[in-house]
FISEVO-889345 format. One record per atom (N, C-alpha, C, O, CB): x, y, z; chain; residue in one letter; residue number from 0. Coordinates in steps of 0.05 Angstrom, whole numbers. Glycine has a CB too. Layout:
N
<pt X="X" Y="Y" Z="Z" mol="A" type="A" seq="NUM"/>
...
***
This chain:
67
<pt X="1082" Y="130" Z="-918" mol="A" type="X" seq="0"/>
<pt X="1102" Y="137" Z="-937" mol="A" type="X" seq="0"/>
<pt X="1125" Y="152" Z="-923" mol="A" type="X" seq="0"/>
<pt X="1120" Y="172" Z="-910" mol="A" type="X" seq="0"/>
<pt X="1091" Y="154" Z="-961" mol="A" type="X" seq="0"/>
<pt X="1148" Y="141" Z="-924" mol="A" type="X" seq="1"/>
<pt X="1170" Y="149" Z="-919" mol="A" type="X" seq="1"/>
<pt X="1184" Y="166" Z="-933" mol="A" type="X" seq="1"/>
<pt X="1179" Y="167" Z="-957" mol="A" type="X" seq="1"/>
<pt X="1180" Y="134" Z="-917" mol="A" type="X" seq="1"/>
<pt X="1207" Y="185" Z="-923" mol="A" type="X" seq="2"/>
<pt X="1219" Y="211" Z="-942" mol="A" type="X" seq="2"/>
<pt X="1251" Y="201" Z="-920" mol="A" type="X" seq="2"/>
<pt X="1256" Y="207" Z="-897" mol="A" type="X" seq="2"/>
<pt X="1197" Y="256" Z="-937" mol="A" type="X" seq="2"/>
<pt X="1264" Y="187" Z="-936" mol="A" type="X" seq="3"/>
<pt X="1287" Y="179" Z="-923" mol="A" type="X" seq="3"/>
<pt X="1313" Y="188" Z="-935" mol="A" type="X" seq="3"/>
<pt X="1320" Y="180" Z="-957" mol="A" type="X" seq="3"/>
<pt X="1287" Y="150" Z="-922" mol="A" type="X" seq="3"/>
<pt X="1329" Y="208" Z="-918" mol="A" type="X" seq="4"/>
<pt X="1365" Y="214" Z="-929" mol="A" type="X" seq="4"/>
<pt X="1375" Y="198" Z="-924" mol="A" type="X" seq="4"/>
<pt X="1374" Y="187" Z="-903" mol="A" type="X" seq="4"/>
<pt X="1384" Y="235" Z="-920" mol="A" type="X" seq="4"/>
<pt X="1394" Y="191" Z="-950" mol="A" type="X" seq="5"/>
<pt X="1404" Y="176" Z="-949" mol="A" type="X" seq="5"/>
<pt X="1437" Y="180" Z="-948" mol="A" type="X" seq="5"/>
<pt X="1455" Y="163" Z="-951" mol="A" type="X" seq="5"/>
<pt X="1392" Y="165" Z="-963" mol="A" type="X" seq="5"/>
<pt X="1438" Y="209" Z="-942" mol="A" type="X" seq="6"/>
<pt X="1466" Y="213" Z="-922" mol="A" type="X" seq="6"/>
<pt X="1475" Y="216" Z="-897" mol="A" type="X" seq="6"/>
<pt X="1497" Y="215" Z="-887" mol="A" type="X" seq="6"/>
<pt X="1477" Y="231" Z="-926" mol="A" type="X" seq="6"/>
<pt X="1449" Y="221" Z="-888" mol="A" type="X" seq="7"/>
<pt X="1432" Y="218" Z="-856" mol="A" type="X" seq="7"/>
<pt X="1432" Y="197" Z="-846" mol="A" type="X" seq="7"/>
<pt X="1440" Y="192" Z="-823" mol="A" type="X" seq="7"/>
<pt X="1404" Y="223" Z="-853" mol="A" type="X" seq="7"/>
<pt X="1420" Y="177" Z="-867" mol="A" type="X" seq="8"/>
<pt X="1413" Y="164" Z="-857" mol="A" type="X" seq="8"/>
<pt X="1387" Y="155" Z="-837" mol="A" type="X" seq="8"/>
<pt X="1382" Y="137" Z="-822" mol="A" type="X" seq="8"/>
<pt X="1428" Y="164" Z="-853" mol="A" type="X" seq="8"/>
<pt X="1375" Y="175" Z="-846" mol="A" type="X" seq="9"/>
<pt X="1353" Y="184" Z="-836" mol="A" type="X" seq="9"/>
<pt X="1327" Y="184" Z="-837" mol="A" type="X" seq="9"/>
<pt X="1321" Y="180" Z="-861" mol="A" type="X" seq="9"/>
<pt X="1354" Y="197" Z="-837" mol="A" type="X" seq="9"/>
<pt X="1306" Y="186" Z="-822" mol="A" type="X" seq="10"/>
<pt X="1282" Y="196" Z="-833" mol="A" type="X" seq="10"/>
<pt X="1270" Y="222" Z="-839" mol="A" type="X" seq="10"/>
<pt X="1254" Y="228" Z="-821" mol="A" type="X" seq="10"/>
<pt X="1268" Y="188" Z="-823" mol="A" type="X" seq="10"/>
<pt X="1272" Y="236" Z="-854" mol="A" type="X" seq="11"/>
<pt X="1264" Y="266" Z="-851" mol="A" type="X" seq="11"/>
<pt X="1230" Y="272" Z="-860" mol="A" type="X" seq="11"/>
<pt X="1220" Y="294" Z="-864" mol="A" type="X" seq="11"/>
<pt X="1286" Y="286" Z="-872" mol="A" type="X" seq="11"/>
<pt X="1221" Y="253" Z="-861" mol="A" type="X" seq="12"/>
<pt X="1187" Y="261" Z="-868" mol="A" type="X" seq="12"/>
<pt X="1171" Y="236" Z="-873" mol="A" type="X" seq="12"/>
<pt X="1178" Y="217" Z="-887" mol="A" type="X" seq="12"/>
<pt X="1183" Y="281" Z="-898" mol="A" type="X" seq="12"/>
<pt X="1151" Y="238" Z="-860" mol="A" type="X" seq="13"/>
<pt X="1130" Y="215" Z="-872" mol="A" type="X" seq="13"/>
<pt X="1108" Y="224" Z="-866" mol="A" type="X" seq="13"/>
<pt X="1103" Y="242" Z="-851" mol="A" type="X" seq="13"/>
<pt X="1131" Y="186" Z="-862" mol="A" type="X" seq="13"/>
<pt X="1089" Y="204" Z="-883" mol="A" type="X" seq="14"/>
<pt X="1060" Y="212" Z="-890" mol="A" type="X" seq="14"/>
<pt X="1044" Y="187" Z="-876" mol="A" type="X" seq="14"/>
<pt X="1047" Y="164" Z="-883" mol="A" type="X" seq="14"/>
<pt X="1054" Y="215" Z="-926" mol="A" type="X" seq="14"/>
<pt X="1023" Y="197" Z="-852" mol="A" type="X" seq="15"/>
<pt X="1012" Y="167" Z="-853" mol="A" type="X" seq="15"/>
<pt X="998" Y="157" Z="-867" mol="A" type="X" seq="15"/>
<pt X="989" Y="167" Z="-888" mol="A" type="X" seq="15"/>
<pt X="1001" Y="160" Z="-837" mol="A" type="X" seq="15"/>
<pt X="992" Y="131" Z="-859" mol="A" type="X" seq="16"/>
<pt X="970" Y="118" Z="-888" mol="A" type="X" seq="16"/>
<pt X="935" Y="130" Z="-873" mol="A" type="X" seq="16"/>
<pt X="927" Y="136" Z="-850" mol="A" type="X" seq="16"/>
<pt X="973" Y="63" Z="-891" mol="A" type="X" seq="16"/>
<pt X="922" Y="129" Z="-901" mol="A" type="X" seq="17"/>
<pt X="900" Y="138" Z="-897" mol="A" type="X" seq="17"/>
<pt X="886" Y="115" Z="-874" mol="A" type="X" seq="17"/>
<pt X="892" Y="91" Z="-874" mol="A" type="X" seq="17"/>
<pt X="886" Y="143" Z="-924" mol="A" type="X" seq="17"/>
<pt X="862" Y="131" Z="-852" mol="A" type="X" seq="18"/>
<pt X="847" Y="111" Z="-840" mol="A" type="X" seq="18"/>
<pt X="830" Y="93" Z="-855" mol="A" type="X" seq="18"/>
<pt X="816" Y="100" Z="-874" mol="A" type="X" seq="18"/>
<pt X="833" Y="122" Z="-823" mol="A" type="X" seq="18"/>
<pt X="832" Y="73" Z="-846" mol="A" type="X" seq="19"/>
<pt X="812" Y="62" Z="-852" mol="A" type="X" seq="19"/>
<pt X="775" Y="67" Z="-851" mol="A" type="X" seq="19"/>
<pt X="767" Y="82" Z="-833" mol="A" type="X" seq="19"/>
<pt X="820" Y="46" Z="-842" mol="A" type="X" seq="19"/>
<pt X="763" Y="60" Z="-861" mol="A" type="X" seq="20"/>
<pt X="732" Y="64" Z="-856" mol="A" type="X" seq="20"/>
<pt X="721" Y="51" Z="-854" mol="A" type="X" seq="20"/>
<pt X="723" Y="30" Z="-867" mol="A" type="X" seq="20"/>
<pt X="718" Y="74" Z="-867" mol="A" type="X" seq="20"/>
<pt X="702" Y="57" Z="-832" mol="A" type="X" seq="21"/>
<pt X="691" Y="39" Z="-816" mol="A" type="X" seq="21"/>
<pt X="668" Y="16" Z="-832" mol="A" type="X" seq="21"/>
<pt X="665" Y="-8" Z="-825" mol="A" type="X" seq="21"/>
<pt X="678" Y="57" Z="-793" mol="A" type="X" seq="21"/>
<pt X="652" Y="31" Z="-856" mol="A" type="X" seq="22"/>
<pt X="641" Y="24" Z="-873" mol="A" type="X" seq="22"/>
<pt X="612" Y="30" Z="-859" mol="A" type="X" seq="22"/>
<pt X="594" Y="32" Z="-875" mol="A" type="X" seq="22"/>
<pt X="650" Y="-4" Z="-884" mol="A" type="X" seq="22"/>
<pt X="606" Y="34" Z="-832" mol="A" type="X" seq="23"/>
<pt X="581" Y="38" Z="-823" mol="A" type="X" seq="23"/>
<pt X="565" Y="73" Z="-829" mol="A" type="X" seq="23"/>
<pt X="579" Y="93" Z="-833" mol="A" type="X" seq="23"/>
<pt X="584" Y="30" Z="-792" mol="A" type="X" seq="23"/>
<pt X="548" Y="72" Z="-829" mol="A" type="X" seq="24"/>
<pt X="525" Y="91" Z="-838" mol="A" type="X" seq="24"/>
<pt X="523" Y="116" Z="-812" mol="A" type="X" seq="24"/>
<pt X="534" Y="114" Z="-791" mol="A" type="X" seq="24"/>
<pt X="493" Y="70" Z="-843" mol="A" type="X" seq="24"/>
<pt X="510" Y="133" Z="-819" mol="A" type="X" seq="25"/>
<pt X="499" Y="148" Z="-789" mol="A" type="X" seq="25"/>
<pt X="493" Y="133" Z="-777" mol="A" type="X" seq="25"/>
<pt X="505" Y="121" Z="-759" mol="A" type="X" seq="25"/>
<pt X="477" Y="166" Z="-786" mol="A" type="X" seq="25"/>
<pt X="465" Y="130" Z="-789" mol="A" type="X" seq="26"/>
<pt X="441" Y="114" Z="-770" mol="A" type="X" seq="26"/>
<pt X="461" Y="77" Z="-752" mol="A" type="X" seq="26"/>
<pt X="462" Y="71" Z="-728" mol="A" type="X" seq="26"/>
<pt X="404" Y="101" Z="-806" mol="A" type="X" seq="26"/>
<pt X="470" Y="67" Z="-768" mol="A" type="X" seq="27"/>
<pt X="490" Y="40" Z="-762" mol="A" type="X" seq="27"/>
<pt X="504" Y="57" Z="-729" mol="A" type="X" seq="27"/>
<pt X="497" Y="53" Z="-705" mol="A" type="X" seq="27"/>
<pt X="525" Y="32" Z="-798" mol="A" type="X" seq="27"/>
<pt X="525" Y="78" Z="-739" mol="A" type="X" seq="28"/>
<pt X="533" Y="78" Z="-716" mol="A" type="X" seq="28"/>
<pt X="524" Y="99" Z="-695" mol="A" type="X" seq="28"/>
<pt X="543" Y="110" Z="-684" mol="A" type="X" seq="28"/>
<pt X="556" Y="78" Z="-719" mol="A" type="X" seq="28"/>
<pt X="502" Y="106" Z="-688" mol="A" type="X" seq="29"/>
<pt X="478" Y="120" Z="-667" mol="A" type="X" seq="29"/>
<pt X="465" Y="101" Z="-660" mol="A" type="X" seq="29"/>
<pt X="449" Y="106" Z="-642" mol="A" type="X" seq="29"/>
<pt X="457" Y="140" Z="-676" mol="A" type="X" seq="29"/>
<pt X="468" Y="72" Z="-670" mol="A" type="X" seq="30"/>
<pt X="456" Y="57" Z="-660" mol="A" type="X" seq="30"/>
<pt X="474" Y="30" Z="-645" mol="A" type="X" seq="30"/>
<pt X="466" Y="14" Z="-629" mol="A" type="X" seq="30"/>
<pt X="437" Y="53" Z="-679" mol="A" type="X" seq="30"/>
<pt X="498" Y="34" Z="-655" mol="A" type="X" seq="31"/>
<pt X="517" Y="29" Z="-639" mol="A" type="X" seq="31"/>
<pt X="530" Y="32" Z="-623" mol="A" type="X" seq="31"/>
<pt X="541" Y="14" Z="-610" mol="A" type="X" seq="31"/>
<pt X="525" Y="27" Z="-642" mol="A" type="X" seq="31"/>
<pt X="535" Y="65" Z="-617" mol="A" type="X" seq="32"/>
<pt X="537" Y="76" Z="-589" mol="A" type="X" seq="32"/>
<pt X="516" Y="70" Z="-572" mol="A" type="X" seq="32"/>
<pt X="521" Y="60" Z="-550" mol="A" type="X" seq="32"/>
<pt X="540" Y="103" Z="-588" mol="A" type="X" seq="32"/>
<pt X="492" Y="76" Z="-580" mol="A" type="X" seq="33"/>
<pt X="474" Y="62" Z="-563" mol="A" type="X" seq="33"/>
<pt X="473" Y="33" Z="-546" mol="A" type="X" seq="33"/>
<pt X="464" Y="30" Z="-523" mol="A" type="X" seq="33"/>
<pt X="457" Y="63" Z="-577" mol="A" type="X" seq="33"/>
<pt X="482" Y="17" Z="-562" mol="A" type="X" seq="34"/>
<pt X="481" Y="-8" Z="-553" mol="A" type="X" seq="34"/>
<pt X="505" Y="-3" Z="-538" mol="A" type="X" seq="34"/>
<pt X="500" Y="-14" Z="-516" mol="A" type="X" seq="34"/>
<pt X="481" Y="-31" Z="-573" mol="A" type="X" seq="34"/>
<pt X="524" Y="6" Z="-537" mol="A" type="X" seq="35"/>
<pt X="549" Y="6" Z="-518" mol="A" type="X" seq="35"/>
<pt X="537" Y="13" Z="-492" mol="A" type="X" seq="35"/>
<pt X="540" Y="0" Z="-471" mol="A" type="X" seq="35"/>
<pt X="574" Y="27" Z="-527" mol="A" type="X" seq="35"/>
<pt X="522" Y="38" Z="-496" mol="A" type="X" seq="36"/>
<pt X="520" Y="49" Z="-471" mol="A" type="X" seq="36"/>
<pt X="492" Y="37" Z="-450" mol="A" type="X" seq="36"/>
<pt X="481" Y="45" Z="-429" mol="A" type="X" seq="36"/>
<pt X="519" Y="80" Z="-479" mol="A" type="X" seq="36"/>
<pt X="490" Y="18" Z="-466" mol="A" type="X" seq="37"/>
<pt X="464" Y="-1" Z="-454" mol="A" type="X" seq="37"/>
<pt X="490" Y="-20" Z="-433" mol="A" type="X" seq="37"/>
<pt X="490" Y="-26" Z="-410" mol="A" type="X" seq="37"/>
<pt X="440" Y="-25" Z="-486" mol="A" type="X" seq="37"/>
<pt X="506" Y="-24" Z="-452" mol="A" type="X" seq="38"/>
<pt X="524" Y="-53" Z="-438" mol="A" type="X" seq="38"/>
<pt X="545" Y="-33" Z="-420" mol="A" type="X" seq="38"/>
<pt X="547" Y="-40" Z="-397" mol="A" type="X" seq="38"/>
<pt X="544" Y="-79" Z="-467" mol="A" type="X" seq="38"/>
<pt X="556" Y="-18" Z="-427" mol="A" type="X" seq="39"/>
<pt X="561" Y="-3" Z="-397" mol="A" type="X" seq="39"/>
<pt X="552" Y="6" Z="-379" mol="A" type="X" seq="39"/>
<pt X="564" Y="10" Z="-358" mol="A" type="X" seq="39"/>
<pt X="569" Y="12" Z="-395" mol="A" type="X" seq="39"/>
<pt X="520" Y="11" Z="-384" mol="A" type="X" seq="40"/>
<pt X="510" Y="13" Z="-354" mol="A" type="X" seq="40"/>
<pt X="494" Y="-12" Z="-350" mol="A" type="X" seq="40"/>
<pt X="475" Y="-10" Z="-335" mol="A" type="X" seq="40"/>
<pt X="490" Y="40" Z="-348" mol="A" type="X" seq="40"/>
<pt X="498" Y="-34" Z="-361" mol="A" type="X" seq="41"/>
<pt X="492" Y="-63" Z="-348" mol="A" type="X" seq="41"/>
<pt X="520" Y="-73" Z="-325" mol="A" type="X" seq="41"/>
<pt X="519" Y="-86" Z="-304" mol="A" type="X" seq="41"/>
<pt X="490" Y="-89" Z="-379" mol="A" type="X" seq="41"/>
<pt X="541" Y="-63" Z="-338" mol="A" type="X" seq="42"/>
<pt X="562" Y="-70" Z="-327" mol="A" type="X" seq="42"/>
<pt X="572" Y="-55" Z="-297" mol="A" type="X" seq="42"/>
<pt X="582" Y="-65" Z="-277" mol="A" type="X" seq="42"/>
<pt X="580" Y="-66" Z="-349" mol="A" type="X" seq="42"/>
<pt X="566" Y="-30" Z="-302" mol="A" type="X" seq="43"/>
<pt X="563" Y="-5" Z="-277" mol="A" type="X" seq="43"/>
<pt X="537" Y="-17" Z="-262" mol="A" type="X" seq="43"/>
<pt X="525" Y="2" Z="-251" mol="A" type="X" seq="43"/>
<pt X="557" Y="32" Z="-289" mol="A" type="X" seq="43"/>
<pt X="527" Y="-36" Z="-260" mol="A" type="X" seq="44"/>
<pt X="505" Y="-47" Z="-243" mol="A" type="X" seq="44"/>
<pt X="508" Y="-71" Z="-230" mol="A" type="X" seq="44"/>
<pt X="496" Y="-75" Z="-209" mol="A" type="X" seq="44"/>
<pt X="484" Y="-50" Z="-255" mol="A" type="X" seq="44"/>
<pt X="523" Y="-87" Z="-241" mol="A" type="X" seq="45"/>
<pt X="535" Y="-114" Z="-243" mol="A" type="X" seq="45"/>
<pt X="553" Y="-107" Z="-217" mol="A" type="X" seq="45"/>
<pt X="550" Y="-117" Z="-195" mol="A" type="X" seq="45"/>
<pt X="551" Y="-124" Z="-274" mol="A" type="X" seq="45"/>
<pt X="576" Y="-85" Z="-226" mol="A" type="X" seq="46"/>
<pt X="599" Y="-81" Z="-211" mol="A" type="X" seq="46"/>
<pt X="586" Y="-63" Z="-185" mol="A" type="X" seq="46"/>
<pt X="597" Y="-60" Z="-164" mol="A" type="X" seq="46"/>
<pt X="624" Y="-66" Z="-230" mol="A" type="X" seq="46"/>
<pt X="571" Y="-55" Z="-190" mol="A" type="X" seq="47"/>
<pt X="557" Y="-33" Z="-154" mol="A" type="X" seq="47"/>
<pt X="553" Y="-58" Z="-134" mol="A" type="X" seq="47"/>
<pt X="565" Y="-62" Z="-113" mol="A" type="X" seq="47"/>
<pt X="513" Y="-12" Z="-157" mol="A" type="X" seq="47"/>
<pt X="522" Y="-80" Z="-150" mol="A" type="X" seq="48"/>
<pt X="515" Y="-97" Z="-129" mol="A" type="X" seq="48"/>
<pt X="550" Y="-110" Z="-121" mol="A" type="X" seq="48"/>
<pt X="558" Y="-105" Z="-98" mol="A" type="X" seq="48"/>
<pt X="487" Y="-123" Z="-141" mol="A" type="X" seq="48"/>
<pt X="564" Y="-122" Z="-135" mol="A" type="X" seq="49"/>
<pt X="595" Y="-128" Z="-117" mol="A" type="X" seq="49"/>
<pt X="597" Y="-117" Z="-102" mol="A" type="X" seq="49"/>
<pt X="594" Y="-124" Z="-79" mol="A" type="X" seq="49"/>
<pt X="620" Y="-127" Z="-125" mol="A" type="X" seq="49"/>
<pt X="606" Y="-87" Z="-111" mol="A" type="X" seq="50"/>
<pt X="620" Y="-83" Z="-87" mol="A" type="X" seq="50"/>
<pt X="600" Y="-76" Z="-56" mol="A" type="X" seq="50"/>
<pt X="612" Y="-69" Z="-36" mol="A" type="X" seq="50"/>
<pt X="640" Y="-57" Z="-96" mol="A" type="X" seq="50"/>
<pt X="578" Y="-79" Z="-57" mol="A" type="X" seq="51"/>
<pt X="557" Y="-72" Z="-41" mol="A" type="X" seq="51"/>
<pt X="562" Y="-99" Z="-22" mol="A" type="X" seq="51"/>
<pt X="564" Y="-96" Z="2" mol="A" type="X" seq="51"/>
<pt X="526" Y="-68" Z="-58" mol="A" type="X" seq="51"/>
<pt X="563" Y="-124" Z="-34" mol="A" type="X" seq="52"/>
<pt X="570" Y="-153" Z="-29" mol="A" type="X" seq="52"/>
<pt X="593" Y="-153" Z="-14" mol="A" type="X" seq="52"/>
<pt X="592" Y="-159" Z="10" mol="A" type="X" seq="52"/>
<pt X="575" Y="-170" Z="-54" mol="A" type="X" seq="52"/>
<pt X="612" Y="-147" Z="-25" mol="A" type="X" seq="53"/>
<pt X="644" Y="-140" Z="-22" mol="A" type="X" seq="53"/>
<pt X="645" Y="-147" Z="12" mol="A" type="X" seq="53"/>
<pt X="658" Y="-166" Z="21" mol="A" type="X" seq="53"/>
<pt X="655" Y="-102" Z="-31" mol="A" type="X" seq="53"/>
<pt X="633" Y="-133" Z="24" mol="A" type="X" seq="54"/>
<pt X="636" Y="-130" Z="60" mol="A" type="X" seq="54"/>
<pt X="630" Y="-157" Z="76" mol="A" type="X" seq="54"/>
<pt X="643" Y="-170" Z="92" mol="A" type="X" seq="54"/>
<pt X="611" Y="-106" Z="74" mol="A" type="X" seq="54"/>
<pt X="605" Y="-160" Z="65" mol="A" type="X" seq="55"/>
<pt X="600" Y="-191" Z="73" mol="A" type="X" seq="55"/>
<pt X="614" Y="-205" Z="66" mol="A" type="X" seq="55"/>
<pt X="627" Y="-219" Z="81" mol="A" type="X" seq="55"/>
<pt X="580" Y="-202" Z="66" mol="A" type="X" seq="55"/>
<pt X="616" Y="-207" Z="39" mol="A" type="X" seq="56"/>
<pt X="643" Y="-233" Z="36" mol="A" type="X" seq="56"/>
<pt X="668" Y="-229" Z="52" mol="A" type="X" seq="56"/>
<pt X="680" Y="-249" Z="59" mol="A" type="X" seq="56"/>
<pt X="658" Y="-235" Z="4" mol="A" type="X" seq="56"/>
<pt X="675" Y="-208" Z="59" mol="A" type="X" seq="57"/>
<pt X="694" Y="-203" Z="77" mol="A" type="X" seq="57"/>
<pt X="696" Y="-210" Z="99" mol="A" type="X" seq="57"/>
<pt X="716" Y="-220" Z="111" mol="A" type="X" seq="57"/>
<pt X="697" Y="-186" Z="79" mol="A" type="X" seq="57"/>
<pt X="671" Y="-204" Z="107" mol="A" type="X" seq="58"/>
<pt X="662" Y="-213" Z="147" mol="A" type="X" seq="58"/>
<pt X="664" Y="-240" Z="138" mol="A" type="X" seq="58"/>
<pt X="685" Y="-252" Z="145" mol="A" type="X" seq="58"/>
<pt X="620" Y="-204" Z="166" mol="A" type="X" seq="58"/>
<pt X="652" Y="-248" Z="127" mol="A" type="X" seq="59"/>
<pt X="649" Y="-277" Z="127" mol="A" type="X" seq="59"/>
<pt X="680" Y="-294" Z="130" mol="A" type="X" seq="59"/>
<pt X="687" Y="-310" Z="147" mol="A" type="X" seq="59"/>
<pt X="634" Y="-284" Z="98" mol="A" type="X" seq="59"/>
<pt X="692" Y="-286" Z="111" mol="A" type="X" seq="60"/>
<pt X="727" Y="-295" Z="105" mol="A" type="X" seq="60"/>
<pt X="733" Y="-298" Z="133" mol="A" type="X" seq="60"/>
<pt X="736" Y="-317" Z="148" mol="A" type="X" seq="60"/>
<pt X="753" Y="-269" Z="87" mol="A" type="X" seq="60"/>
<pt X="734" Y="-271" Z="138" mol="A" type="X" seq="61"/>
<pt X="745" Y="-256" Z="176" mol="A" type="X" seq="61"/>
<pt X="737" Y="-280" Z="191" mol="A" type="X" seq="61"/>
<pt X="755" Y="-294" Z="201" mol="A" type="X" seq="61"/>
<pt X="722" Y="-220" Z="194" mol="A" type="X" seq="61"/>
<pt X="701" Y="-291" Z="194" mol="A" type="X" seq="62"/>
<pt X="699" Y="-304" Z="218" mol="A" type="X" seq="62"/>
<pt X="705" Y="-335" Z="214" mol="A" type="X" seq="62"/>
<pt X="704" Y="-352" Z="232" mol="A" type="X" seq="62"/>
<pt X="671" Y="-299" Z="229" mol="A" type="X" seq="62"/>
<pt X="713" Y="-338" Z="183" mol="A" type="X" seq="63"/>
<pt X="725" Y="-365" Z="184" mol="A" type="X" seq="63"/>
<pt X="752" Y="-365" Z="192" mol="A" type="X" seq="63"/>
<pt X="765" Y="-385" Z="197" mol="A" type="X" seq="63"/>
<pt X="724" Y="-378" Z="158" mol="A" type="X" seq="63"/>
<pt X="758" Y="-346" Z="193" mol="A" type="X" seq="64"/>
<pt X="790" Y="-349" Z="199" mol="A" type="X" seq="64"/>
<pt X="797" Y="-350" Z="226" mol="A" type="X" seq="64"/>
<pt X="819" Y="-358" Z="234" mol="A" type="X" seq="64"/>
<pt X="805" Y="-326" Z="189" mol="A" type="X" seq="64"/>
<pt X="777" Y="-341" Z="242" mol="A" type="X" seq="65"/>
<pt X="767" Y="-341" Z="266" mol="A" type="X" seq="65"/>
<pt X="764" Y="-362" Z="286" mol="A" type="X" seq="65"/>
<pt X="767" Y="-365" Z="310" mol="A" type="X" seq="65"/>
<pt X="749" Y="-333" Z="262" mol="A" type="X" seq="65"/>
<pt X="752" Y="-380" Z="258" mol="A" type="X" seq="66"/>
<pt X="749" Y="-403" Z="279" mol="A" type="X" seq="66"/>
<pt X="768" Y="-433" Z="278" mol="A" type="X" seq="66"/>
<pt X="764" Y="-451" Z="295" mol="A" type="X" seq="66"/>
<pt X="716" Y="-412" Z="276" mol="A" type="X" seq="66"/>
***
């Protein structure tokens, strides 16, 4: 909601709109952070073995370029 002068030309006040809701429960979302934080540390595991990889693929690039 807007509060607009209109000798101003202006805006001099507004109200935001209410949030929305999510419609989920406690229990719904404790069990949805949970699941996040399952798939972020699937993902923080995924991304370690890379970059662990990372070097070899590198050497490797290096000695094709090599030859």
């Amino acid at each position: 909601r807007l509060t607009i002068d209109p000798a101003l030309e202006a805006v001099i006040a507004h109200e935001p709109p209410p949030r929305p809701r999510s419609g989920l429960g406690l229990d719904e979302a404790l069990s949805s952070l949970g699941g996040q934080a399952a798939k972020r540390e699937q993902l923080f595991k995924e991304q370690l073995k890379a970059e662990q990889s990372k070097g070899k693929v590198l050497d490797r690039k290096f000695q094709e370029g090599l030859k």
